[in-house]
N, C-alpha and C positions, 0 to 999 in steps of 0.2 A: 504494500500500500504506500502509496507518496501521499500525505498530507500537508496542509499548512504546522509549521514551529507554533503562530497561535493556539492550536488547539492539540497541545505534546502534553501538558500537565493534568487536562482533563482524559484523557486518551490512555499517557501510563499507566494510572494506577489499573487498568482491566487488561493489557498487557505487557504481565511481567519480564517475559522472554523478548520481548522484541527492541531492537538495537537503533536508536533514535541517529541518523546522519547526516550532516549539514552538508550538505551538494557544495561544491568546490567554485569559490569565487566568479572562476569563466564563465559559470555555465546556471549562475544565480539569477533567477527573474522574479520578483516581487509581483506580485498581483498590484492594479491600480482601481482606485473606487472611485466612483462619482460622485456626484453630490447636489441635487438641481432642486428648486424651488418651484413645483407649478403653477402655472397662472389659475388663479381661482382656487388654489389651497388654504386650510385654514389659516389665518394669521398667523397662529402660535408655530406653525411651522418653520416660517423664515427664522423666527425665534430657536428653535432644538436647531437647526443648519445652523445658527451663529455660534452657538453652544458647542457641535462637534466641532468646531476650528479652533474652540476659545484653549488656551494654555491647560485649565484644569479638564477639559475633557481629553485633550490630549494627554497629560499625565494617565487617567483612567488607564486608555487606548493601551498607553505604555506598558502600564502594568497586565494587561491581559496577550501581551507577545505583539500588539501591533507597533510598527514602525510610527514617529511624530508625521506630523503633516503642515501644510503653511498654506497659504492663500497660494493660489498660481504667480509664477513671475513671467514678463514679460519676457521674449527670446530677444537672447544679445544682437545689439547693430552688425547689420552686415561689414566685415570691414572691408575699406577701400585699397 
């Protein structure tokens, strides 16, 4: 089985025998998640979306094996 590192501590304890391996630098791909606000969603929405970017949901995030995250940045100037 290949699973996500987030879900290793929930998953060990029902298998004793099996040998957890972090895949070797080259060949690392992190899954990427979205994030969208629909038009006509409850207000409190755009609210929990501010929330999972804010410093202490990311702490959370952290703690359950996921990677921090940041608002998108702009791609660098083409240079001349």
């Amino acid at each position: 089985m290949i699973g996500y590192c987030s879900g290793r501590k929930r998953v060990a304890p029902h298998l004793p025998g099996a040998a957890f391996v972090e895949p070797p630098p080259n060949i690392v791909t992190g899954p990427e998640y979205d994030l969208a606000v629909l038009k006509g969603a409850d207000p409190r929405a755009a609210d929990l979306a501010l929330f999972m970017l804010s410093p202490e949901a990311q702490q959370i995030f952290a703690q359950n094996g996921f990677q921090p995250v940041g608002l998108p940045q702009a791609p660098p100037a083409p240079a001349n």
